[in-house]
N, C-alpha and C positions, 0 to 999 in steps of 0.2 A: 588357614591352610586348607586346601581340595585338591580334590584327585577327577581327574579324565580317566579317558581309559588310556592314553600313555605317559600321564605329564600328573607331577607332581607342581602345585599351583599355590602362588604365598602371594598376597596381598601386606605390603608394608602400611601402604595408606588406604585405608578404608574409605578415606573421601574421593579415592580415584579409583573406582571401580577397573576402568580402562586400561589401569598401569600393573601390568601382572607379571612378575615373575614365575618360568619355568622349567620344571630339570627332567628330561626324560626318565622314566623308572618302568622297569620291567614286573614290580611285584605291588599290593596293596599296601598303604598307610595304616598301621594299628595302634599309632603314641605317638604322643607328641611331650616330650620331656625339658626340662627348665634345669640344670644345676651348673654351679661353677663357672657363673656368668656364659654359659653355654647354650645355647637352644636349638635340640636338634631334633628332626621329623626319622622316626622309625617308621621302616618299610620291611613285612617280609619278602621276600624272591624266593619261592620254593623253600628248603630248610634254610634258607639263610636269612639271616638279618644284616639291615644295611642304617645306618645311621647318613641324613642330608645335616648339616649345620648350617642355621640360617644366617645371614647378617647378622651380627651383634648392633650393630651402629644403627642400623633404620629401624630394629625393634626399640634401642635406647629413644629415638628420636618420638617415637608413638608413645611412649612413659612420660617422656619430658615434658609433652603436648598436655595429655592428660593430669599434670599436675599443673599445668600453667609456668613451667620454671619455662620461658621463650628464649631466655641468654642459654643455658645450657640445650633446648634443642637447636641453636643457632649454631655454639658450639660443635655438635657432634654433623652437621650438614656440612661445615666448612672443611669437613676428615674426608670428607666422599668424594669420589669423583662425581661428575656433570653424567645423570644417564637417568631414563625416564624418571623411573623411580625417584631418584632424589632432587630434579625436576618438581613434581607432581606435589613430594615432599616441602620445596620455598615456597611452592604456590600455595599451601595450605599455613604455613606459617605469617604470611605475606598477610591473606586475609584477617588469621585470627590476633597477629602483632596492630594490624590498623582497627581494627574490633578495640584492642586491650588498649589503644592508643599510646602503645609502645613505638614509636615513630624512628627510631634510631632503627631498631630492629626491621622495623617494613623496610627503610631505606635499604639495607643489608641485603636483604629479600630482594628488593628489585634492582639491586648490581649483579646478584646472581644470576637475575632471569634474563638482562640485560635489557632492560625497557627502562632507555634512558630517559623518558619525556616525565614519568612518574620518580625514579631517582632526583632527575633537577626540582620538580615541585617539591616533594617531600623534604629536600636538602633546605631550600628555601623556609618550608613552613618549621622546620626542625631550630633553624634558623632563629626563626622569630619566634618561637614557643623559646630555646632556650634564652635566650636576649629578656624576656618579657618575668622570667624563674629567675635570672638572675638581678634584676631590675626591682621588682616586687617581691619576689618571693614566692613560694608555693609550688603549684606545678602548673606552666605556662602552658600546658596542652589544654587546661578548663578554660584558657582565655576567648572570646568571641572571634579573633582572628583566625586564630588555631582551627576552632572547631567548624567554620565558614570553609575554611582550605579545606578540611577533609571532606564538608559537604560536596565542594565541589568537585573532590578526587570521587566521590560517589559518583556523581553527574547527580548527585540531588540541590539543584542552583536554587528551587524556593526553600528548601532550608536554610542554604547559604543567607539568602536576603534576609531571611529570619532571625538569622541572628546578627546580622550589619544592624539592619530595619531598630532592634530593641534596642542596639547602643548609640540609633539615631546616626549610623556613620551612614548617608547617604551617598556619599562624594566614592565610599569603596564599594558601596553595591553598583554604582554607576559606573566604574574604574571595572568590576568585574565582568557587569555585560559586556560591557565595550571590547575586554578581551576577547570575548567568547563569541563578536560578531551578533547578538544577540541586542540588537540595537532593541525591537521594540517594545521589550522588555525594559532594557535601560532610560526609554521617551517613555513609559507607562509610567516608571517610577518616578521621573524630573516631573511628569504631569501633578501624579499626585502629592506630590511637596512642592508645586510650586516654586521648580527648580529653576535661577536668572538663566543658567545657561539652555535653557528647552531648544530656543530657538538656533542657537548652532549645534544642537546636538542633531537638530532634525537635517540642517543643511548636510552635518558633518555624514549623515546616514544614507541623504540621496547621494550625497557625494560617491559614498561608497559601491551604491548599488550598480551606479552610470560606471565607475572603474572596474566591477566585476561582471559588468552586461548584464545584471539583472532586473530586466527590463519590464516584465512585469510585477514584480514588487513595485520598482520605484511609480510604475502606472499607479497602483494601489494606494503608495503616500503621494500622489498628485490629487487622487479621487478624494483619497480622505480629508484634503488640503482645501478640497473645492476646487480645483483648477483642474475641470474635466477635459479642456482643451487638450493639454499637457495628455492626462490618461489615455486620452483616445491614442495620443499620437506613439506613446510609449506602449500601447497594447498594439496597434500596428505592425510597429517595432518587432516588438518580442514574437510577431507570429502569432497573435491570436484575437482574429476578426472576430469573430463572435462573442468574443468579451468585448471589444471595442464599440460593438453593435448594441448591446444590450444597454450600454453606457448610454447611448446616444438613444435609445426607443424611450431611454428614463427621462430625459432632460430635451425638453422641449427649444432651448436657447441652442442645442448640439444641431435639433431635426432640421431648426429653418439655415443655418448653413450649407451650403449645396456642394461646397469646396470638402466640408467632412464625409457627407454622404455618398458621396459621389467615390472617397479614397476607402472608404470601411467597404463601400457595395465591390467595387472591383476587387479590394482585399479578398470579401466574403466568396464572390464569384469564380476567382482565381484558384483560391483552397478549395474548392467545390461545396460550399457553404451553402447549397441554393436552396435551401428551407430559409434558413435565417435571412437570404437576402431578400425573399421575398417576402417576407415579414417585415423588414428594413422600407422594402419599396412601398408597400400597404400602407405601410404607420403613416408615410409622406404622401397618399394618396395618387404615388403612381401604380397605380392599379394593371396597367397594361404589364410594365415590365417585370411587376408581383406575379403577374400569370405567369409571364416567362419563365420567371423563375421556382415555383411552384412546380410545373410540368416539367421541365429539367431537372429539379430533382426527387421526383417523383413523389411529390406531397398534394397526391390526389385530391385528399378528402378537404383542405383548404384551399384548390384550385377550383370545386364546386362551390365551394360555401362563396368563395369572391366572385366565380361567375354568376351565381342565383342574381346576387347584388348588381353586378356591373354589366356583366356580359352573357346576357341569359341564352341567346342564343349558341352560345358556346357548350353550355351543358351536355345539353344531347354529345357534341364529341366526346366531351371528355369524358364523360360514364363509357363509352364504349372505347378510349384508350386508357383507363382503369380494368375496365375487366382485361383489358390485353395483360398489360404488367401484371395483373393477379394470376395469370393462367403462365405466363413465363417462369412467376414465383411458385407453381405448382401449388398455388391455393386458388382450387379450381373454385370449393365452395361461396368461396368469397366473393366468386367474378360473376356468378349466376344475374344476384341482381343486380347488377351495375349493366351488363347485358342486357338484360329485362326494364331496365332504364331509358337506353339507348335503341332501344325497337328493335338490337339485334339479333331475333330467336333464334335462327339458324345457332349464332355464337351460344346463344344462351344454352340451346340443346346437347349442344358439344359439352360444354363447361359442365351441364347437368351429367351426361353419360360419364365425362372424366374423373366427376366426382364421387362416381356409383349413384347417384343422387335417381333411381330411376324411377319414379310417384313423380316426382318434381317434372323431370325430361317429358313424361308423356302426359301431365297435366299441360305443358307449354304449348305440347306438339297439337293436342286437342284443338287448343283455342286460336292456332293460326290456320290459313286457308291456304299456306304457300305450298303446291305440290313438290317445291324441292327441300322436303322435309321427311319427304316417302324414305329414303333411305335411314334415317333417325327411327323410323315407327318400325323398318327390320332391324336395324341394332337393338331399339327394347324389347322386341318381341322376340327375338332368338336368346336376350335375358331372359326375358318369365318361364321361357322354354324349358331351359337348362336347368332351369331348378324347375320344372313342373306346377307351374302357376299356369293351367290354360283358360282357366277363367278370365285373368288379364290381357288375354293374345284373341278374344272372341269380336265380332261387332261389334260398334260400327266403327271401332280404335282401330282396325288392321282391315280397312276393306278390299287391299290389292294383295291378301297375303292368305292361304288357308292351311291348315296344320292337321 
């Protein structure tokens, strides 16, 4: 029980922080009293006193918790009506009944909450827990089937296995993936037993994947299978060239088909993949259409490395449409030497000013003789200006300029 500053505040369930009852009250809480099966919160309001009575029944419900008796707090929830609180209240019996592996009680729990997918499991496992108590004897919920179901009502499935796995029942750990879509889980386990049916289990799984379009799994068990043919064609498929590429830079039996190469490059092409196809086109020693595609999509630094090799004369360009794209990408610094690569100082002096770079800009400007550079030697000299560096704006660096 709390107090706001207008609201009198009772928490039935303490595991549900969120689920709060409360009564507006004009005065402060000073007692909270217990008698004649009664419990009510004292509030003064000026000289008066005012008595709240709280629920009898969701207080019983937190006693009967506390004592473990789950039929009698099951009991007094079934007297309530449906409203947060006695809500908040199943869900808390729900967990601690499948805890205490009272499973009649969970079931009870999740018709209240009405989450039938958990009622039909539990009916089932309840099912076969009592079938197995009245069969043998005992309490059928210690049995490995039993206690497999609830692994799995957890979502904890390697427990589940763990206890199939120790009774050696193979056939229901395989039965339980298979529900769960959880094929290869299910092919890891036939593997490692040795299971006759491996091999339709694996058909029964591509099977599956071709009926729900999952098209790059089933690529994956063609890879896994060795039949990269198959992979490539099911990564195509699925929309993803660059897996189907990678496949094929591995596998030299893929590269000398020209029928494959040829459906991944325009795949890659088409997606705008043009790093990878031009890695696709190198590996197969078309060099020409590896530049094309290199420069298309703007993977500079291995359109020089393959010109040095193939196309030397090409360099020179492409350093100077490398510094372009670095100066559109407002990385001036970066484009300086690529410029300075490419003879093009003019560029390079730009790049250097854009980037503040100004030691750089007028070491450049020094060492060319091009008189259409004079205007670069008044942009750094009206720099050293503005901050007062006149030493750097002296002879023989600004001979058409005096300060």
């Amino acid at each position: 029980v709390a107090q706001n500053r207008g609201n009198l505040c009772v928490w039935y369930n303490i595991d549900s922080p969120e689920r709060v009852t409360m009564f507006p009250l004009k005065g402060d809480i000073v007692d909270l009293e217990r008698a004649n099966g009664k419990t009510e919160v004292i509030v003064t309001e000026g000289v008066n006193t005012v008595s709240y009575t709280l629920d009898e029944g969701l207080i019983e419900f937190g006693t009967a918790i506390d004592d473990g008796d789950y039929y009698r707090a099951t009991a007094f929830l079934e007297t309530l009506e449906m409203c947060a609180e006695t809500e908040a209240m199943w869900k808390t019996l729900s967990k601690l009944s499948l805890e205490a592996r009272q499973l009649h009680i969970a079931e009870r729990c999740f018709a209240a909450l009405g989450d039938v997918s958990k009622i039909r499991f539990l009916n089932e496992t309840n099912k076969i827990a009592d079938s197995i108590a009245k069969e043998y004897g005992g309490d059928g919920t210690e049995n490995y089937k039993v206690k497999a179901r609830l692994a799995m009502l957890d979502k904890n499935f390697k427990l589940a296995e763990m206890y199939y796995m120790e009774q050696n029942a193979i056939d229901e750990v395989m039965e339980m993936y298979q529900e769960l879509h959880m094929w290869d889980d299910c092919i890891a386990v036939a593997e490692a037993k040795g299971h006759p049916e491996l091999d339709n289990l694996r058909r029964s799984y591509f099977a599956w994947l071709m009926e729900t379009n999952q098209n790059e799994k089933a690529g994956e068990v063609k890879e896994s299978e060795g039949d990269y043919v198959g992979a490539v064609n099911l990564y195509l498929k699925a929309g993803l060239p660059a897996k189907a590429a990678w496949l094929a830079m591995s596998r030299d039996d893929l590269l000398a088909s020209s029928d494959i190469i040829n459906r991944i490059a325009t795949a890659l092409i088409k997606g705008e993949f043009y790093e990878r196809a031009g890695d696709l086109f190198e590996r197969i020693r078309n060099n020409q259409r590896a530049l094309e595609c290199y420069r298309t999509g703007n993977a500079f630094r291995k359109a020089v490395e393959l010109a040095r090799l193939a196309f030397p004369s090409e360099v020179v360009k492409l350093e100077e449409v490398w510094g372009d794209y670095l100066v559109q990408q407002k990385q001036m610094d970066a484009a300086i030497n690529h410029y300075i690569e490419s003879g093009c100082s003019s560029k390079a002096v730009e790049a250097a000013i854009g980037a503040r770079q100004w030691k750089k800009a007028l070491h450049i400007v020094e060492l060319q003789e091009d008189r259409s550079l004079d205007m670069s030697y008044l942009k750094i000299a009206q720099h050293y200006a503005s901050i007062q560096e006149f030493e750097s704006v002296k002879q023989p660096f600004f001979p058409m300029y005096v300060f």
